[in-house]
mmCIF file of the C-alpha atoms, coordinates in Angstrom:
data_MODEL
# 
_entry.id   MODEL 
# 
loop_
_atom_site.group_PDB 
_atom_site.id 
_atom_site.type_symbol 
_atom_site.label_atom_id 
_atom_site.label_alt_id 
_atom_site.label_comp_id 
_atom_site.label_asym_id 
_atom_site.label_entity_id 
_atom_site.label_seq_id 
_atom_site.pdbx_PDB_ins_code 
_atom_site.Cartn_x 
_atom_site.Cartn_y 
_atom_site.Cartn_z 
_atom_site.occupancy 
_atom_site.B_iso_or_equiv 
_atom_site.pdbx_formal_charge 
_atom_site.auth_seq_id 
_atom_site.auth_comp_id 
_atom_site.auth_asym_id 
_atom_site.auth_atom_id 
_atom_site.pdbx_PDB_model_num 
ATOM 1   C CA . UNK A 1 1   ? 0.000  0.000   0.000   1.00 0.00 ? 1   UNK A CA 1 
ATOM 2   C CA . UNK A 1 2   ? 1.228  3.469   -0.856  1.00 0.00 ? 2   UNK A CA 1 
ATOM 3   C CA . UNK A 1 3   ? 0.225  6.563   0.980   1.00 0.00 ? 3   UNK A CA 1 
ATOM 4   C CA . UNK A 1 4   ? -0.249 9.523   -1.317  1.00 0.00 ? 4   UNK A CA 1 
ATOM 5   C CA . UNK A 1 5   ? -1.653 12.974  -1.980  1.00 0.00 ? 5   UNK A CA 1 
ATOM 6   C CA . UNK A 1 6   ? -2.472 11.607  -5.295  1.00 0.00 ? 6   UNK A CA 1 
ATOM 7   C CA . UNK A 1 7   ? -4.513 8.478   -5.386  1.00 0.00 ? 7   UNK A CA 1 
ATOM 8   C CA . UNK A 1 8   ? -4.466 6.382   -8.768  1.00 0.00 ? 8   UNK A CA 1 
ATOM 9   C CA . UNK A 1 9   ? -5.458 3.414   -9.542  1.00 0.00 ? 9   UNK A CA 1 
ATOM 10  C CA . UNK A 1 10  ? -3.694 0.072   -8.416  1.00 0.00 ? 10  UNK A CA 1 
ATOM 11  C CA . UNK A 1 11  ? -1.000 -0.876  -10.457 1.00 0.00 ? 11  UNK A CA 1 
ATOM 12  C CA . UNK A 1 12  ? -0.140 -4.627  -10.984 1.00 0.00 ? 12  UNK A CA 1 
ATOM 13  C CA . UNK A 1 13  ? 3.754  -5.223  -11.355 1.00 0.00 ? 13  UNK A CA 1 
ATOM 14  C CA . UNK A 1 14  ? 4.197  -9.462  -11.331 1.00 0.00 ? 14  UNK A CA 1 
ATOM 15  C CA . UNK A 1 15  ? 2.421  -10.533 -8.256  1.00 0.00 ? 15  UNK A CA 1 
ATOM 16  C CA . UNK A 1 16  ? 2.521  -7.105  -6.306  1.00 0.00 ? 16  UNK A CA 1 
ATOM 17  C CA . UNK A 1 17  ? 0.192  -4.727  -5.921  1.00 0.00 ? 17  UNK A CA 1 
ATOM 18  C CA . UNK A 1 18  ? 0.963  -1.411  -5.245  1.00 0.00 ? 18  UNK A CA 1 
ATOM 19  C CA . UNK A 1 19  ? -2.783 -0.043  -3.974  1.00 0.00 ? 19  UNK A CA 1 
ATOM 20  C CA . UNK A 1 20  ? -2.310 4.132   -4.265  1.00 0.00 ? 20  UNK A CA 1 
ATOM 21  C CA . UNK A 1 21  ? -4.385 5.640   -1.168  1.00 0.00 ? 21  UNK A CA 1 
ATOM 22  C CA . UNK A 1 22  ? -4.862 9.037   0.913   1.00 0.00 ? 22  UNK A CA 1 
ATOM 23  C CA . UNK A 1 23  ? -6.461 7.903   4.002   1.00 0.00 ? 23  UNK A CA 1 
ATOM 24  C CA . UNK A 1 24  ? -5.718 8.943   7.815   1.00 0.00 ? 24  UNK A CA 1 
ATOM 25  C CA . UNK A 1 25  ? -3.156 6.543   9.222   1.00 0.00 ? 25  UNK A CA 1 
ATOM 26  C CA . UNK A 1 26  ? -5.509 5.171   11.072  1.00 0.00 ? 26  UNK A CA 1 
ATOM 27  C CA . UNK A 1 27  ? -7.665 4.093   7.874   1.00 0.00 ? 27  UNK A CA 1 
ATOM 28  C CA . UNK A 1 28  ? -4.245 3.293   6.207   1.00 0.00 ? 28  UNK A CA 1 
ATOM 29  C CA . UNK A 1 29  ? -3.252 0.606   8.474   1.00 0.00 ? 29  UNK A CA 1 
ATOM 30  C CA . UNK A 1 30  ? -6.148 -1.047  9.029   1.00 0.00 ? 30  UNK A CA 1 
ATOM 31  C CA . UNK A 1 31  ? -6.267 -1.114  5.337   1.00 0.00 ? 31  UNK A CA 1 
ATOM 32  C CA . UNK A 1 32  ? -2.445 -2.189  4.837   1.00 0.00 ? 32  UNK A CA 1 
ATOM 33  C CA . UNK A 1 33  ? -3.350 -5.096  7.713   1.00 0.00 ? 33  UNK A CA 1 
ATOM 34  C CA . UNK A 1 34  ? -6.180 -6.402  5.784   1.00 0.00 ? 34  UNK A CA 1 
ATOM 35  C CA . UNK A 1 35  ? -4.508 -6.446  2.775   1.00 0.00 ? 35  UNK A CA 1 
ATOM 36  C CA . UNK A 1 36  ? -1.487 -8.228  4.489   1.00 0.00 ? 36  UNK A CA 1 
ATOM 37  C CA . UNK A 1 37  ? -3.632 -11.340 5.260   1.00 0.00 ? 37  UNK A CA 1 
ATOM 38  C CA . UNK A 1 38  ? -1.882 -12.009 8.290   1.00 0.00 ? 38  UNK A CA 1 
ATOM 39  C CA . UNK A 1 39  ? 1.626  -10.808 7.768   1.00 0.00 ? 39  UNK A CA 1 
ATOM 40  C CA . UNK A 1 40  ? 3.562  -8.279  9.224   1.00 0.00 ? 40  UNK A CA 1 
ATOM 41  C CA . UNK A 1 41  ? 3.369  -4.431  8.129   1.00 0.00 ? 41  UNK A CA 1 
ATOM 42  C CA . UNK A 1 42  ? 5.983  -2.283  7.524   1.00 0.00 ? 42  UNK A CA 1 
ATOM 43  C CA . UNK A 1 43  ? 5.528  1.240   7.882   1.00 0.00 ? 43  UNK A CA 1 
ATOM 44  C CA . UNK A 1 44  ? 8.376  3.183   5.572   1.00 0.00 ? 44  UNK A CA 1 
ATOM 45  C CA . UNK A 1 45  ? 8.481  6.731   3.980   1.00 0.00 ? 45  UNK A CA 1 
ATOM 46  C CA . UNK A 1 46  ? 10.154 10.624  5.175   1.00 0.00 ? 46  UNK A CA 1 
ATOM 47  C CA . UNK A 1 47  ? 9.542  11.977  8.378   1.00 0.00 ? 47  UNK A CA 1 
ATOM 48  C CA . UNK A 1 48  ? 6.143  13.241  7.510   1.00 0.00 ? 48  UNK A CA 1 
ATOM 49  C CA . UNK A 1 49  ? 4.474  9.853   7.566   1.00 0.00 ? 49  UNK A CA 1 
ATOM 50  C CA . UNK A 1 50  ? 6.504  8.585   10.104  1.00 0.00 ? 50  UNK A CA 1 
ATOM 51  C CA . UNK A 1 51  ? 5.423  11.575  12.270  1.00 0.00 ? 51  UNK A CA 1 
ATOM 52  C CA . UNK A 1 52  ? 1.791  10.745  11.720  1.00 0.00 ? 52  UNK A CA 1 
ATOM 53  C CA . UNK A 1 53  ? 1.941  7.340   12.498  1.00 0.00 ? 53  UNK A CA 1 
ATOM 54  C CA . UNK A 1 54  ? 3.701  8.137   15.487  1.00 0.00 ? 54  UNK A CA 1 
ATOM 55  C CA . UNK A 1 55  ? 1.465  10.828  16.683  1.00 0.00 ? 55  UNK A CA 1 
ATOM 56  C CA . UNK A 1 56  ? -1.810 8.631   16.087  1.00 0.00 ? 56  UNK A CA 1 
ATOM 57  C CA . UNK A 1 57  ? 0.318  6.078   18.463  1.00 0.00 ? 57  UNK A CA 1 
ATOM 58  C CA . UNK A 1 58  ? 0.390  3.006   15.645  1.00 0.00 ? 58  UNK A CA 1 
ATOM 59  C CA . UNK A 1 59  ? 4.088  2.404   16.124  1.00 0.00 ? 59  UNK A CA 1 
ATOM 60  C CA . UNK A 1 60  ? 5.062  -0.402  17.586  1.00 0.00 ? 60  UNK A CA 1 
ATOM 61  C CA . UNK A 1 61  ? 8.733  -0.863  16.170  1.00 0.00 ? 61  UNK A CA 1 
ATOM 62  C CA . UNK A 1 62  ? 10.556 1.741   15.104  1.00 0.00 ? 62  UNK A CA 1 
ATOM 63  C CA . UNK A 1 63  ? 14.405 1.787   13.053  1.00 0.00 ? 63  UNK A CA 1 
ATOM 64  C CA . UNK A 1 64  ? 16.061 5.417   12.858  1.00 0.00 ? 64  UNK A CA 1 
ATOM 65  C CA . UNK A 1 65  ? 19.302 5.975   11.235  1.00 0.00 ? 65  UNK A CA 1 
ATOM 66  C CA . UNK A 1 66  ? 20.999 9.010   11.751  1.00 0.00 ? 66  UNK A CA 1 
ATOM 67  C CA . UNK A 1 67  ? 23.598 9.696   9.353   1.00 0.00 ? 67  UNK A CA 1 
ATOM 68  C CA . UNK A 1 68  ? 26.174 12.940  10.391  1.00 0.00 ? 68  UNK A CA 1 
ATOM 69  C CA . UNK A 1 69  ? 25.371 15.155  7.119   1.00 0.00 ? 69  UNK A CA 1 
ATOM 70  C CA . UNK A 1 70  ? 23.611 18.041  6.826   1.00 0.00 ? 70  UNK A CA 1 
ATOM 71  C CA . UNK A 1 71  ? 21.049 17.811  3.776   1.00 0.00 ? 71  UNK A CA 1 
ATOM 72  C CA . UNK A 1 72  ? 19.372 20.453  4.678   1.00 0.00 ? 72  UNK A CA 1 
ATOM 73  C CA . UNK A 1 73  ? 16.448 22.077  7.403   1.00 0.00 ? 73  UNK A CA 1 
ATOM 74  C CA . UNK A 1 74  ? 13.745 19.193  6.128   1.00 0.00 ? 74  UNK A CA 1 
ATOM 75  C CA . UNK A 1 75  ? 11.115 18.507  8.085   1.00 0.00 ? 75  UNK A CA 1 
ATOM 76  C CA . UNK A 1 76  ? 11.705 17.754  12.352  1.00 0.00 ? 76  UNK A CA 1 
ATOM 77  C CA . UNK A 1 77  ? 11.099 14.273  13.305  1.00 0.00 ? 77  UNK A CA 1 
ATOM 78  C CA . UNK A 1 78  ? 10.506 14.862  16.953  1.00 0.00 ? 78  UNK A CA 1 
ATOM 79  C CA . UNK A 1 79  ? 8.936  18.262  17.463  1.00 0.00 ? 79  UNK A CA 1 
ATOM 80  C CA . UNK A 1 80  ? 5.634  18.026  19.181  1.00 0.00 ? 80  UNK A CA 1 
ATOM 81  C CA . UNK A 1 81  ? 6.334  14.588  19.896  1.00 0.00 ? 81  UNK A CA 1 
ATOM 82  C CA . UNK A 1 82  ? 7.306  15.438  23.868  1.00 0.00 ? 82  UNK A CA 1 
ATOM 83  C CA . UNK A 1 83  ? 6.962  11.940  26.205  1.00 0.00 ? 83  UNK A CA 1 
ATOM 84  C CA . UNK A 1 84  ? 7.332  9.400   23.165  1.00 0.00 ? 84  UNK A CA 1 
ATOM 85  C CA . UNK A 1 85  ? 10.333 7.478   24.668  1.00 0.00 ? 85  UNK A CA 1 
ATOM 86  C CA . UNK A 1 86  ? 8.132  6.462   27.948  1.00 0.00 ? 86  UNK A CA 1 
ATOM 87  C CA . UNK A 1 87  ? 6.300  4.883   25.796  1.00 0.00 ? 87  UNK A CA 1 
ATOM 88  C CA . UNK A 1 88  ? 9.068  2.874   24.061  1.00 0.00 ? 88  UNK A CA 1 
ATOM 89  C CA . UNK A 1 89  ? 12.847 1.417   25.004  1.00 0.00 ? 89  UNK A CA 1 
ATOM 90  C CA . UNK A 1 90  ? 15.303 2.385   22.975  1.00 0.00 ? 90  UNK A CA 1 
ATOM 91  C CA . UNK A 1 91  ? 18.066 0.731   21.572  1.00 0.00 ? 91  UNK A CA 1 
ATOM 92  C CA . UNK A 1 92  ? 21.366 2.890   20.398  1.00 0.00 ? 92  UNK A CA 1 
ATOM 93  C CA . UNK A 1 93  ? 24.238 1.466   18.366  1.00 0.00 ? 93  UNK A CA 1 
ATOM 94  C CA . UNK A 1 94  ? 27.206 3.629   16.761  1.00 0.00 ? 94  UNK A CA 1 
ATOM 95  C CA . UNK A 1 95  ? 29.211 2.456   14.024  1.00 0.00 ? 95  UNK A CA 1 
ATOM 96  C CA . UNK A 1 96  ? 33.049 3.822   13.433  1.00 0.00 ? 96  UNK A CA 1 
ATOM 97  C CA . UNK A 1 97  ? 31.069 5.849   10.209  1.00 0.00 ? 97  UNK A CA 1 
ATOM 98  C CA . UNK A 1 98  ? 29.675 7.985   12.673  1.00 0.00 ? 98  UNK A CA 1 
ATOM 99  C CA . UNK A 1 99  ? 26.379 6.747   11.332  1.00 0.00 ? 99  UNK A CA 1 
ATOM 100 C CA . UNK A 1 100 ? 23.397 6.047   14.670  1.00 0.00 ? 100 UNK A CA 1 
ATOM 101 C CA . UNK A 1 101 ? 20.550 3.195   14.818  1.00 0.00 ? 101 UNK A CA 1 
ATOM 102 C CA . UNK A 1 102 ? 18.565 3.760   17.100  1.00 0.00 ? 102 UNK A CA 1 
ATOM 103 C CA . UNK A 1 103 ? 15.385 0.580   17.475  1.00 0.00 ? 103 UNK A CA 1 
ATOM 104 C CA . UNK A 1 104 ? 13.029 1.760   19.535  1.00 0.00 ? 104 UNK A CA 1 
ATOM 105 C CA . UNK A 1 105 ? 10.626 -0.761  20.946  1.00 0.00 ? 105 UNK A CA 1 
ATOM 106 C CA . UNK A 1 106 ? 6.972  -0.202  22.139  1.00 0.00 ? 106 UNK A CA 1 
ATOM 107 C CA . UNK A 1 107 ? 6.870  -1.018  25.880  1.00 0.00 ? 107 UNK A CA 1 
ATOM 108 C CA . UNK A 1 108 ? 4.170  -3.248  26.662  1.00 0.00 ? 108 UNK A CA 1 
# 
């Protein structure tokens, strides 16, 4: 399922589907879970969707990579989002590259 401003119609590429929608997240992932038939969902995309998703609390796994380069001002991942780590544990690794993962995992 692909989130857009833009909805089209699906479009068939072997046997995936890429289904174009512009619902709330809310709508999206009920709509991405019924679609999945029982497997996993995977939430990707720029800090705008990932901001929604987080902010309508639908998270439950999260992987952020910080890389040390400046691309730019962009859009904020965490303003507005005050309190989110009580509600998750989070995992930081370094690498020598300078380059941050951070998992963070919904508490429970």
């Amino acid at each position: 399922m692909v989130l857009t401003h833009h909805p089209r119609p699906d479009l068939v590429l072997g046997e995936t589907t890429f289904t174009f929608r512009d619902p709330p997240p809310v709508e999206a992932l009920a709509l991405a879970v019924e679609l999945a038939e029982g497997r996993d969902v995977r939430l990707g995309g720029g800090p705008t969707t990932v901001r929604a998703f987080l902010e309508a609390d639908l998270v439950d796994l999260l992987h952020v990579v910080v890389v040390p380069v400046v691309l730019g001002r962009g859009v904020r991942v965490w303003d507005g989002l005050e309190g989110l780590e009580e509600r998750f544990d989070v995992e930081t690794t370094a690498s020598p590259t300078g380059v941050v993962h951070q998992v963070w995992t919904r508490r429970r």
